[in-house]
Structures are given as C-alpha cells and as structure tokens.
C-alpha positions as CSV (number, residue, x, y, z in Angstrom):
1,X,95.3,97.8,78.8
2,X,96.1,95.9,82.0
3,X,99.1,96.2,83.7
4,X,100.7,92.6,83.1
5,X,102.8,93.5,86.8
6,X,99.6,94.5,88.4
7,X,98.0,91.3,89.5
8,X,98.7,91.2,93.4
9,X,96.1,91.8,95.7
10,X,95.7,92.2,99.7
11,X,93.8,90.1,101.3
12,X,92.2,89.8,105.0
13,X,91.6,87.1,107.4
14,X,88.3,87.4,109.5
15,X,87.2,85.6,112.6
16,X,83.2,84.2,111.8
17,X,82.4,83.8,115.7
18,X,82.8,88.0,116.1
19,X,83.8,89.4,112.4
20,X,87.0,90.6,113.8
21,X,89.6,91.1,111.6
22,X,92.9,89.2,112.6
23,X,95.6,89.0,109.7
24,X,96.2,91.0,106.6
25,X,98.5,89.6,103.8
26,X,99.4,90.3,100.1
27,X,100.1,87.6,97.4
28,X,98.9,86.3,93.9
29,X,97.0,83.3,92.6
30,X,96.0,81.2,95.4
31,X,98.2,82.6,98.4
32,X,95.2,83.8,100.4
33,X,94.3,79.9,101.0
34,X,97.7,79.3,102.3
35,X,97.3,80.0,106.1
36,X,94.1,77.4,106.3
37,X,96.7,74.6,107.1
38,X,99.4,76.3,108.9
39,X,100.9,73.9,111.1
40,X,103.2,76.6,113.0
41,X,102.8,78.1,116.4
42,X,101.7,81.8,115.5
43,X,99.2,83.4,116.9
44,X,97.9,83.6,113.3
45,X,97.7,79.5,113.3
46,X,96.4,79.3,116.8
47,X,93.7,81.8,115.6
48,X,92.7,79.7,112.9
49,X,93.1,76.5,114.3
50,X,90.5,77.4,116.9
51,X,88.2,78.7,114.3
52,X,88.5,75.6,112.4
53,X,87.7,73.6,115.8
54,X,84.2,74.7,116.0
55,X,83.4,73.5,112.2
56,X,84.3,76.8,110.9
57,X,86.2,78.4,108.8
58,X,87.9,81.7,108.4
59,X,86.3,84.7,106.5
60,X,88.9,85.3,103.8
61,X,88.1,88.8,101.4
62,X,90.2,90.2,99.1
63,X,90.2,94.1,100.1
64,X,92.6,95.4,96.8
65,X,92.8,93.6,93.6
66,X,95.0,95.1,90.4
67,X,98.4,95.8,92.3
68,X,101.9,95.8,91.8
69,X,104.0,94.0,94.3
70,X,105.2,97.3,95.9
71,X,101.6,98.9,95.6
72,X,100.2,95.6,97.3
73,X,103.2,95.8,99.8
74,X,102.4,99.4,101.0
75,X,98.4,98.9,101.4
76,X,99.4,96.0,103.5
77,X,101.7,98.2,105.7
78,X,98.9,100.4,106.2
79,X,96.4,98.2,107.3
80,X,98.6,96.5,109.6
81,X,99.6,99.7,110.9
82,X,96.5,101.5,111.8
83,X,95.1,97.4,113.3
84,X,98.3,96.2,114.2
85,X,97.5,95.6,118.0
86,X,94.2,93.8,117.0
87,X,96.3,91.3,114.6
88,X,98.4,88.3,114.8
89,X,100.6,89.5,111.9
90,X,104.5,89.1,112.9
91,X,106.2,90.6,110.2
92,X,105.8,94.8,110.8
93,X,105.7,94.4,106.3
94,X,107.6,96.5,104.0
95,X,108.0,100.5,104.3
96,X,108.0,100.4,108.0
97,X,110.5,103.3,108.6
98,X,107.6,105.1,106.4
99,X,105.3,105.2,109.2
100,X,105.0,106.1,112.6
101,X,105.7,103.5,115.5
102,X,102.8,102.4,117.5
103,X,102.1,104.1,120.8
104,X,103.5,107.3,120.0
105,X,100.6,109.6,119.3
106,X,101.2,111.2,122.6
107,X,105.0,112.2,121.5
108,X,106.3,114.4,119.0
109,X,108.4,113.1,116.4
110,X,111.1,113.9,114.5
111,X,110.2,114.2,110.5
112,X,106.5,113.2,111.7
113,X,105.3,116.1,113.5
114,X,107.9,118.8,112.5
115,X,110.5,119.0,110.2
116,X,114.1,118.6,111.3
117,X,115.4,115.0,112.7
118,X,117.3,114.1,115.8
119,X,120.3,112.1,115.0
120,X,123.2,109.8,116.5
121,X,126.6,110.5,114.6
122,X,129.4,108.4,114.7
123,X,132.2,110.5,115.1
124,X,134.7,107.8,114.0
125,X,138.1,109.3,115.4
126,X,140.9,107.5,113.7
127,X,143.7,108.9,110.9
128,X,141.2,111.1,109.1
129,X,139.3,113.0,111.7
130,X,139.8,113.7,115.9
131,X,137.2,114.9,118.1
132,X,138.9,117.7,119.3
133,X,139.0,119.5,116.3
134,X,135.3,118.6,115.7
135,X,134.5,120.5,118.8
136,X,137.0,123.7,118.0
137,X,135.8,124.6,114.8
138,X,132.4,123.1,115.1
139,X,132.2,120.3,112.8
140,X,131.1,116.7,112.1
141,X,133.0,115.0,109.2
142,X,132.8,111.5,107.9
143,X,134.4,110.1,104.1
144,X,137.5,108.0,103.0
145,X,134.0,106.4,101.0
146,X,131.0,107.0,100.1
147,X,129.1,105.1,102.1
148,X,130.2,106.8,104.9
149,X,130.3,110.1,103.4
150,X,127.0,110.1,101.9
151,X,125.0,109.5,105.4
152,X,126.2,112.3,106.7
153,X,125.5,114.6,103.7
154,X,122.0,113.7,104.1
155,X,121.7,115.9,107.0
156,X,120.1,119.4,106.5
157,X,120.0,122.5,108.2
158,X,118.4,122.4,111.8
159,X,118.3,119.0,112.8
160,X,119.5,118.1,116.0
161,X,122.9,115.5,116.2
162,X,124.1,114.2,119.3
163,X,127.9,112.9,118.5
164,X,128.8,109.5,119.8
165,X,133.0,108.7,120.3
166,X,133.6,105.1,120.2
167,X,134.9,103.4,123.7
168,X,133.6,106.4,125.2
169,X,130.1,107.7,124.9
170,X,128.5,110.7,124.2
171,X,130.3,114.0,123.5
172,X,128.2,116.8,122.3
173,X,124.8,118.0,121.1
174,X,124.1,120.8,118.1
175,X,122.3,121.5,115.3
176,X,123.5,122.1,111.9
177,X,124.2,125.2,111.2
178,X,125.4,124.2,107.3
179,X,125.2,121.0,105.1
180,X,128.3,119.3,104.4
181,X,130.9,120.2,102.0
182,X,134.6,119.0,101.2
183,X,137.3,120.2,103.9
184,X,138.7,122.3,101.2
185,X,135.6,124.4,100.8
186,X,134.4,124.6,105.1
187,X,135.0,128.0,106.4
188,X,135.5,128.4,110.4
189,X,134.6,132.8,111.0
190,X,135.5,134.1,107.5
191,X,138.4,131.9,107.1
192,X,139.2,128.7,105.2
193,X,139.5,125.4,107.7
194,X,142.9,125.1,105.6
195,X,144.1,128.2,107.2
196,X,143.5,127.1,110.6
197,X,145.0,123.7,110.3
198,X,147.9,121.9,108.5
199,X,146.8,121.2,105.4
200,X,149.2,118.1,105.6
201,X,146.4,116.9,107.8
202,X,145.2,113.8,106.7
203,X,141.2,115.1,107.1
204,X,141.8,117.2,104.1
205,X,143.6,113.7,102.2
206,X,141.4,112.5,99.1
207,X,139.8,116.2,99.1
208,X,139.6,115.9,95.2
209,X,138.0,113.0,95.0
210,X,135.2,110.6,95.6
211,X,136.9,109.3,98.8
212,X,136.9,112.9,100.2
213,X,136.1,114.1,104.0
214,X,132.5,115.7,103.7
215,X,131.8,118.5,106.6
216,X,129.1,119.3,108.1
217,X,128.8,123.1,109.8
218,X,127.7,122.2,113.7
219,X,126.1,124.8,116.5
220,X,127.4,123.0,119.5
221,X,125.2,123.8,122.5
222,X,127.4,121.7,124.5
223,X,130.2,119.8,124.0
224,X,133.0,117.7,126.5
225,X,136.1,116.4,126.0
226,X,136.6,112.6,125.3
227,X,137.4,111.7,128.8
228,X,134.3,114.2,129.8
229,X,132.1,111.5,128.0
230,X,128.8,110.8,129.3
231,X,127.9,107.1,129.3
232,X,126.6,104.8,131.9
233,X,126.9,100.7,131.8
234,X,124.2,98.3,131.1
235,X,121.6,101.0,130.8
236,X,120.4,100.3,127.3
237,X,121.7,103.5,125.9
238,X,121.9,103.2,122.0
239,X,124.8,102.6,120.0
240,X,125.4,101.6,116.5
241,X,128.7,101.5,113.8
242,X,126.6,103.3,111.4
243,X,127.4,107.0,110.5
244,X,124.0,108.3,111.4
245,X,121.1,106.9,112.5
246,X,118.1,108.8,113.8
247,X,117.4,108.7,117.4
248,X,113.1,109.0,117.2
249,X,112.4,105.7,119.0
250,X,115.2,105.7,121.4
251,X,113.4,107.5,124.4
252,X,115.8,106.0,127.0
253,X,118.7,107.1,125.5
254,X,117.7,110.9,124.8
255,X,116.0,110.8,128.3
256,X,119.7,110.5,129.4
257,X,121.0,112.8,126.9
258,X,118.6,115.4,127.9
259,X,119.7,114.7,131.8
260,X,123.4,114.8,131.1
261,X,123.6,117.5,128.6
262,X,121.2,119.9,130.3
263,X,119.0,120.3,127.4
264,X,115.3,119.7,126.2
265,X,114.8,118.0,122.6
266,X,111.1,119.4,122.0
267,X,112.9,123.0,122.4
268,X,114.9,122.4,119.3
269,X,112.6,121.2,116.8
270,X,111.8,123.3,113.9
C-alpha cells in the first residue's frame, strides 16, 4: 500500500541550448512549474529568462518520485552537493552539516576523514566555574542547564578542544582524556575533585540535579593564563556564545591557533 506521506518528488531544471543541468528542487503537485515565471533576480531566473528569450523553454524531469518530505529533502541535498558549483540553487537545502563543504577534498576533516572532532569551547567563567581551575586540574565544565550542559557532554574521548575565555581569547588546547561527568563524581590523580577544592564551591552547586556542572577530563598540551590569552583584532578569528561548536571550516582561525599554540592539528587526529 502507498505511503499516503510519500508523494514528494525532486525535480531538475535543464538548459535545452547545452543539456546542462542548472537547478534541482523538491516539491508536490505542480511545484516543478513554479520557477517558469519567476520575476526575481537569481541566477536561477536570469537562467530561465534567457532560455525563455530564444523561444525555449526549460527541460524540466522529475529524477525521484514516491518520497517523503525528509527523503525528497536529502536527495535534493545530494545533488546539489556533488553539482553545486554548476547550479544557480541559493539555498545550500536541508542536512547541510551532513555533508562535506565544497572545496575541501584536499583537507582532512574532522568526523569526515577520521574520527575525533576539533572543537571551540566556551569556557564561560562566571559564579559556577574559573579558568584557572580548569587549567589545574585539567578540566572543561559547563551546566546550571541543560542546554548548556548537554553540548558539552557530547564530546568523546580524543577529540581535540581549543578553550575560548570571553573578553579575552584563546587559552588552551587538549584532548579529552574522559567524557563528562557531575563534579561530584570527576577524579583529579586518584582523588575526588571534592578533596582538592571547597566543596562550598559553587561549581559543585546543583550537583544532584538536572541543573548540575558536567566535567569533562582534559589533556592540556598547552595552556596560558587569562591575561596570556592569544587573540589578535579584526583578524576574522571565530567566536561564538555557544558552548561548543566545531572548528572544521574555520581554517583562519586554527591556522592561528596552530601558530600561537605551537601545535599541528593533523598530528592529533585519531
């Protein structure tokens, strides 16, 4: 029996005067007609406007029939990715973080071509955590929510974080050396963290509960003190006021890190 959901398809645009493809979509019931009078300034309108000036018209196929909107969604993404220079399609479609950004066959990348990532972290120095005691006993900590704690317990063994403190820039490179667990239950040499700190300290506050500090176990390589940070003005470095965010595309910025901390990314993949 047919799938009363599955009745998207993907269609593609083709150029009559040299049977080049130029513009991939997905839809339902007449929304593969829709572009023929397009009065916008894309290069998908120019395209067919010019067509359409020599008494033509566009070749328009439907290449997958029978979808679901996410299945008609992801062959889209495909197509546009592996043709994407050769079309006038704007929108990069759905699933892009799925696939690997254009022009980078010559690079290795992080969760493409091997397993571990390479990822900013907020450090987020306020009431519940302070960098300095991230860099003593080798830790990264986020919580007081879950959507802040949750990011960081995504991270797994062996990828590569580069800490970032806020009005100051970037203050160490590591690798995980153990996912993250409450404060209650991280050990620093044998020892519980609890032994080595107050536990009045407010990074073990909420320990109990969903709003608890998560810790994750860091390998510093190097670290510096705040002041020590390494950051340099109107250079395009990345930022963000997210928790984690992975640092594949940002070339500039690990350049720099690379130069600064004295280290060489493709010598930490695993």
């Amino acid at each position: 029996m047919k799938n009363v959901n599955s009745k998207y398809y993907v269609y593609v645009y083709i150029d009559p005067r040299n049977f080049e493809d130029f513009y991939y979509g997905k839809g339902k019931g007449d929304r593969k007609y829709a572009h023929l009078n397009d009065e916008g300034d894309t290069e998908k309108a120019k395209r067919i406007k010019a067509i359409q000036k020599e008494g033509l018209d566009p070749i328009i196929k439907v290449i997958a029939k029978d979808l679901t909107e996410q299945e008609a969604f992801l062959v889209e993404k495909t197509l546009i990715w592996k043709l994407g220079k050769n079309l006038t399609n704007v929108s990069p479609g759905h699933f892009g973080d799925k696939f690997r950004p254009h022009d980078t066959l010559h690079r290795s990348l992080s969760e493409f071509d091997f397993h571990n990532g390479i990822y900013y972290v907020n450090v987020g120095e306020g009431d519940h955590r302070k960098w300095e005691d991230c860099r003593k006993y080798g830790f990264l900590s986020a919580g007081q929510g879950v959507q802040w704690s949750d990011p960081l317990r995504e991270l797994k063994k062996g990828d590569v974080v580069v800490a970032y403190l806020k009005r100051y820039g970037y203050v160490g490179v590591g690798t995980v050396d153990q996912e993250a667990v409450r404060p209650t239950q991280f050990s620093v040499g044998g020892k519980l963290l609890e032994e080595y700190m107050d536990a009045n300290d407010p990074l073990f506050k909420n320990s109990s509960n969903e709003k608890s500090e998560y810790l994750v176990k860091i390998k510093w390589m190097k670290s510096v003190a705040k002041d020590d940070a390494y950051w340099e003005k109107n250079a395009g470095l990345f930022t963000a006021q997210r928790v984690k965010v992975s640092l594949q595309n940002q070339k500039d910025t690990m350049t720099f890190l690379e130069e600064k901390f004295e280290i060489d990314f493709n010598n930490l993949k695993k």
